[in-house]
N, C-alpha and C positions, 0 to 999 in steps of 0.2 A: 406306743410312745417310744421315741429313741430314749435309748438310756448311754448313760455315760461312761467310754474308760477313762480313765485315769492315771497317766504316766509321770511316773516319778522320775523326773532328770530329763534335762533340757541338751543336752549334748547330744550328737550324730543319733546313735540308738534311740536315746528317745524322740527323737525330731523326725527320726524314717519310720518308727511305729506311730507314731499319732497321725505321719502323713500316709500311709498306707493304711490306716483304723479311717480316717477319715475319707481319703479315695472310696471306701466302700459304703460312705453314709454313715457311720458312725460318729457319734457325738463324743469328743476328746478333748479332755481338761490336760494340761501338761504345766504338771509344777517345778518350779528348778529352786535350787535355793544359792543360784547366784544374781547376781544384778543382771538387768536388763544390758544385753549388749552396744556398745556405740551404735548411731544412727548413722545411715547411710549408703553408698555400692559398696557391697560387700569386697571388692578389694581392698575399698579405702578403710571400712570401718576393721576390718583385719589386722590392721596395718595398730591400730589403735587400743587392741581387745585386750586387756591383761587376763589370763587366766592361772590364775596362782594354785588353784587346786586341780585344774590338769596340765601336769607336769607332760605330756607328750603331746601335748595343741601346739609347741615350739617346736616338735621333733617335724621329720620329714614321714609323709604320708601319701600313698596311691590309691585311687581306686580300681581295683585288678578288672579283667576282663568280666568275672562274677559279677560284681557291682554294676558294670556296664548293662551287662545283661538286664540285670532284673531291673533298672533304670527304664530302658529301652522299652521291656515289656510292660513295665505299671506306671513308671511316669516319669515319660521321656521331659516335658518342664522342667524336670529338674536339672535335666543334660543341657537342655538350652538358655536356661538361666545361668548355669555354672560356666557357659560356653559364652555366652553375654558379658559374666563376669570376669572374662579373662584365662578360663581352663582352657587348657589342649588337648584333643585327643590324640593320641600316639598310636603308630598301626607300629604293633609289635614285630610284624614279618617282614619288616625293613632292617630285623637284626640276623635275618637267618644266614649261615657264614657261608661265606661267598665257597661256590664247588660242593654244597652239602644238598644242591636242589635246581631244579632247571629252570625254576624262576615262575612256575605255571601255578597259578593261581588252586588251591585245593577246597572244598567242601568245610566249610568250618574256621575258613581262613579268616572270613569278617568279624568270627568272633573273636580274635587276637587284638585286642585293642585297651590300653587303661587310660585313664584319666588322667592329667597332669594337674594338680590342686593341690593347694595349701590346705590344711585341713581347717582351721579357721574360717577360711573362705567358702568350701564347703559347707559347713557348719550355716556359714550364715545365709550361703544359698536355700537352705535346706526350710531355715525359719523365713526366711520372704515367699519361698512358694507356699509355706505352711499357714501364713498369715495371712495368705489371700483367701482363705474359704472358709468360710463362715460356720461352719460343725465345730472350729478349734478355738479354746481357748488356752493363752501362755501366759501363767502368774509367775512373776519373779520375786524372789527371797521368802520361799516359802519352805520350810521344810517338814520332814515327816516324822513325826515318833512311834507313832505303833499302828498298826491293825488292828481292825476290828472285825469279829468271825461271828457265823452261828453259834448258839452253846455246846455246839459239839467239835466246835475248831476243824470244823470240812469244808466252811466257805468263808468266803473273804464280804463282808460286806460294807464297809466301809474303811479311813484310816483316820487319823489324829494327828493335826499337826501341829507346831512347837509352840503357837499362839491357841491352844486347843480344843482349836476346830474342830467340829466332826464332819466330815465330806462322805454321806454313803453312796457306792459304785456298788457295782455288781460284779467288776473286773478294774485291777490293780497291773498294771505292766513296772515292774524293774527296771529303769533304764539307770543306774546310779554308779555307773562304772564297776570296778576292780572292787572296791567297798561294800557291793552287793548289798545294798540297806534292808535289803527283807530278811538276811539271816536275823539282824539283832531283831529286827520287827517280832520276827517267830521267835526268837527266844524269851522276848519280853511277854510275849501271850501265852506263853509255857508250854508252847510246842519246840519240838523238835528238826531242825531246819535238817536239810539232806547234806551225809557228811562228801567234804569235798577231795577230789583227786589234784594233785598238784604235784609239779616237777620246775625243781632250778632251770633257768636258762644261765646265769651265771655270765653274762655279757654286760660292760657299761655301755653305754654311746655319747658320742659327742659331737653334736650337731653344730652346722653353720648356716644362714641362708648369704645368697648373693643373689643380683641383679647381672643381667646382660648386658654391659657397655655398647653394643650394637645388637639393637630387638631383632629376634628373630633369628639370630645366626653363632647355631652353634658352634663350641669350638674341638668337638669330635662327633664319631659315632654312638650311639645307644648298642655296646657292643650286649647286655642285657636284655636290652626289647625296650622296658621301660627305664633303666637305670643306664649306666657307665661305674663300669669298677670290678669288682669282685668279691667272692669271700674264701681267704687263704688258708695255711696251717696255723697261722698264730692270729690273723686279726683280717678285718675285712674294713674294705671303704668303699664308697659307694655316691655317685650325684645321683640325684632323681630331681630331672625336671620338674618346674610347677606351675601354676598360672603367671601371669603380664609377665613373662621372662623371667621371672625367677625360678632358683633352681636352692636344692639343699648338697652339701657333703657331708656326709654321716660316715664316722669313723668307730668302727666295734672291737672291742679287746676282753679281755677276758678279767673280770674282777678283781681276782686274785691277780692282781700283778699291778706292783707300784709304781715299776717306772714306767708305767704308760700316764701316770695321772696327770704327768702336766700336759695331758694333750687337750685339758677346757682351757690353756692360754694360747692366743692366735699364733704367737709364734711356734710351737711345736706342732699345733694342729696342722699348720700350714706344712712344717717341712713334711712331716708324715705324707700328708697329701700330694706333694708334689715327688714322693717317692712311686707311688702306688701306681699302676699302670692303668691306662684311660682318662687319669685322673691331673695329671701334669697343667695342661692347657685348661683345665677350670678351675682352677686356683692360681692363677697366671692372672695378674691384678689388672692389663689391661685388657683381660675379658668377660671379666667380672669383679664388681663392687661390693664389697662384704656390706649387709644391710643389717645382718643381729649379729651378736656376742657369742661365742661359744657356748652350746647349751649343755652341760652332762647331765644322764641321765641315766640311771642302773636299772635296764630292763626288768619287768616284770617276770613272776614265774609263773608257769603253765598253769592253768587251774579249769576246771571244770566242774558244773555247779548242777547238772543237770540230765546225767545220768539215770535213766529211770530203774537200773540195777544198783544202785547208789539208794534207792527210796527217794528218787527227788518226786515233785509233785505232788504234796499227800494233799495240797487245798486247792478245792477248785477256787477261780478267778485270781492268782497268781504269779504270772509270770516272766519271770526273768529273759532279759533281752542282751544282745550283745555283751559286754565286757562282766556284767553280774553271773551269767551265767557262762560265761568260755570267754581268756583268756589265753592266745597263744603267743607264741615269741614276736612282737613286733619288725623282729629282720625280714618274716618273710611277709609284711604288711598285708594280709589278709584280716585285718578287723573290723574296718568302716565296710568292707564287702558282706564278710558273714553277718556281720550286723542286718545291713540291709536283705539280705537274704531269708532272716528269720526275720525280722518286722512286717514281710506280706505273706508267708507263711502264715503267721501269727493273727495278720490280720482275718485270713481268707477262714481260718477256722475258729476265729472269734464272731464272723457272720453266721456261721453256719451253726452257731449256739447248741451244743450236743449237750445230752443230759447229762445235768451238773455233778452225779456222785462219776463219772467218764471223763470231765475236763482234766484234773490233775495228770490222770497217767498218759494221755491221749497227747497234752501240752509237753509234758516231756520228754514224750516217743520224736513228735514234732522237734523239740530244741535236738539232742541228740542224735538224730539224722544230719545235723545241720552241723553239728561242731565235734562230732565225737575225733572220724578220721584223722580230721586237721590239728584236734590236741594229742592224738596220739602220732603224729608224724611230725611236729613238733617237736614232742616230747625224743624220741628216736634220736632224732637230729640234732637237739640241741646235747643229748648225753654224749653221742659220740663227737660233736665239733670239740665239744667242754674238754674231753678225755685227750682231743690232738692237741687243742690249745695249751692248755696245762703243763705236757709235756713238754712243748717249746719253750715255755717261760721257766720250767726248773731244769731243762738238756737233759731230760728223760728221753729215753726210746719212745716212737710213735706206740699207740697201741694197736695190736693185732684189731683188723677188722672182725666183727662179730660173724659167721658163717650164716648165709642166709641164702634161700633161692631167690630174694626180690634186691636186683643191680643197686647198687647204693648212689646215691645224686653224684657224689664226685664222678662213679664210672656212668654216667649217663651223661652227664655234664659234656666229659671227652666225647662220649660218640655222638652227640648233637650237632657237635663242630665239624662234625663229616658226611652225618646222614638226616635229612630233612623232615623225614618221618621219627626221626627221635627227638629230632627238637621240637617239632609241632607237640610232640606228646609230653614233654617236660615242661614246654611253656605252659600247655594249658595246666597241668599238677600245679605250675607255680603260681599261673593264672586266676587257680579256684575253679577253674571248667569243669575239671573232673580230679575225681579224689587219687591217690598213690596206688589205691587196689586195683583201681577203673582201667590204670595203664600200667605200672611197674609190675602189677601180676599175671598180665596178658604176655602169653610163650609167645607168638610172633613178637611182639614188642622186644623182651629178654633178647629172642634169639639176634635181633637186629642192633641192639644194643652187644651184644656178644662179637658180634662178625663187623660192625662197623670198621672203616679204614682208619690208621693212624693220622692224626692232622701231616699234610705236606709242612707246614710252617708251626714251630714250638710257638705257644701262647708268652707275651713276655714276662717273665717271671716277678715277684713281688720282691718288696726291700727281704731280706735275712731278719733276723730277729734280732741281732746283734746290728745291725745297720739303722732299724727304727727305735731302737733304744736309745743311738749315737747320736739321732736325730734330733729326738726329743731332750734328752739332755744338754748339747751344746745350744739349742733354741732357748733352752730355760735358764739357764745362764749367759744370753749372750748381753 
């Protein structure tokens, strides 16, 4: 007899595990405890979706080359649906800088490619291919208060929800975002949830979306691959293309620092914008049509939930998915990826039903293979940008680089712009293809990175920090 999982939370994570649980025959209940979304193609019901309690379904989102991948191999539908809907695929090695490569196609090249998608839109791609197969059922406004275990709190076998239902599974998936709902779950069953790793990223953001006044034609290069812009000593900005012509500008600063705050009103966001280099011409009103409001939003902090050095896992039929279980800094948009990545993971060894006192540790050998590198390269990255930024905004000294034998992204960054074998190997790290060890620890790599040539032509430099101060202040008084 098939028997049922049962995911909690109806957003990306959990909509890529019930559709990867269910790809393999399994029978999948998926409960959300928001309302059912507008009806309709998902560009248009997008357009209409309020989501008040996630605050990043308004930010700008990609799906990296990773995503692409595991798409491609477990279910491409959803690439053609999202592709139906209006997504783009973007071939990344159409940013490779011009004199760093001889233009020759290389082994690994077609995996250079992300998704251009609203996340929204994705989202709701995800529920129309999910709703066409008959193993899935999706309740809305439902939610969950506790678990229910063996007497010896080692298995999960049912849950309880707010109207109090009993629903017995034999397997329970977390998909409940940053909130993580199974900690309180295990604390209210008087267990001990696994304790968590967590690190500041210490960045706001302030999002915009626009429309292309003429479809189809941008008005620069993807000098990024997937993006246009940068991220500097004091702040970063950034377009990322997205589905039917629209595109985001995402502007990042660093918390601590007040006078960036009026940049959630249009006029400052704008002048900043139209300082920042790549970024002039798409904030340039007759190339684009502002369609939302300036959105801020104070990045999340690194967290990881799933550590099996940590003691994660002690119940079998348990497991935490995407953002419950690994949270990294949303600039380098690897979330809606990793997610999908551990959702057919998850599935493929949720079929293979290993004996039950071996699911706990086994499920979170599984997650942390999947998230650990990328919270600690994160984590790396977000301390030391924090440590530059910081010092721009109080005219501190930069801080001494930490001594290390693995090249740091700014100096890999430069020798990208000169040698094509560095940037194939950066993009894919930024891609998700392969982890920071896979290529920053490889001595050919180093050494090529070490010996690459100076760029012929300087990169054009960003406003001063005193220049985007001057900007934002005369905007917010004008």
């Amino acid at each position: 007899m098939t028997r049922a999982v049962v995911v909690v939370g109806g957003s990306v994570a959990g909509l890529a595990t019930a559709l990867a649980l269910a790809l393999r025959g399994l029978s999948v209940r998926v409960l959300e405890q928001a309302p059912v979304p507008p009806d309709g193609p998902p560009e248009k019901a997008a357009e209409l979706w309020r989501r008040p309690t996630v605050a990043q379904s308004g930010h700008s989102h990609v799906l990296t080359s990773l995503g692409v991948r595991v798409l491609r191999a477990h279910a491409p539908q959803v690439l053609d649906a999202a592709s139906e809907a209006g997504a783009r695929m973007l071939d990344l090695t159409r940013a490779l800088p011009a004199g760093a490569d001889d233009g020759v196609r290389r082994p690994g090249d077609e995996e250079l490619v992300a998704l251009a998608v609203r996340r929204p839109v994705f989202e709701l791609v995800l529920r129309q291919v999910l709703r066409s197969l008959p193993n899935v059922r999706i309740s809305h406004g439902v939610t969950v208060v506790a678990l229910r275990t063996t007497p010896s709190g080692r298995r999960v076998t049912g849950l309880v929800t707010g109207d109090g239902v009993i629903i017995p599974t034999h397997a329970v998936v977390d998909a409940t975002g940053r909130r993580a709902a199974s900690r309180s779950w295990l604390t209210a069953a008087g267990l001990s949830p696994a304790p968590e790793r967590t690190a500041p990223t210490r960045v706001r953001a302030f999002t915009r979306f626009y429309r292309l006044r003429s479809p189809g034609t941008l008005p620069g290069p993807l000098n990024r691959g997937n993006a246009a812009g940068g991220i500097w000593d004091h702040y970063a900005a950034v377009a990322h293309l997205a589905d039917n012509d629209t595109y985001a500008l995402t502007l990042g600063v660093p918390t601590a620092d007040p006078e960036t705050t009026d940049m959630r009103h249009p006029g400052p966001f704008t002048a900043v914008a139209r300082l920042s280099p790549h970024l002039a011409a798409w904030v340039d009103p007759m190339v684009g049509e502002a369609i939302s409001e300036v959105r801020p939003m104070t990045l999340p902090p690194n967290k990881l939930c799933c550590a099996p050095d940590a003691g994660a896992g002690p119940i079998a039929g348990l497991y935490p998915v995407g953002d419950a279980a690994c949270v990294t800094d949303p600039l380098f948009g690897r979330g809606m990826s990793l997610a999908l990545r551990h959702a057919f993971l998850l599935a493929e060894f949720l079929e293979d039903e290993p004996a039950a006192e071996e699911q706990g540790e086994r499920a979170a050998r599984i997650a942390d293979g999947v998230y650990r590198s990328w919270y600690e390269h994160a984590v790396r990255e977000d301390t030391a940008r924090t440590a530059l930024w910081q010092a721009r905004v109080t005219g501190s000294p930069p801080p001494a680089a930490p001594e290390s034998a693995r090249p740091a992204l700014p100096e890999v960054a430069r020798a990208a712009s000169t040698d094509g074998a560095v940037w194939r190997g950066l993009t894919r790290v930024l891609m998700g293809l392969e982890t920071v060890e896979d290529v920053l620890d490889d001595e050919v790599f180093r050494r090529r990175v070490r010996t690459a040539p100076a760029p012929a032509v300087a990169a054009p430099p960003p406003p001063t920090r005193e220049e985007l101060v001057t900007a934002v202040r005369n905007e917010a008084y004008a």
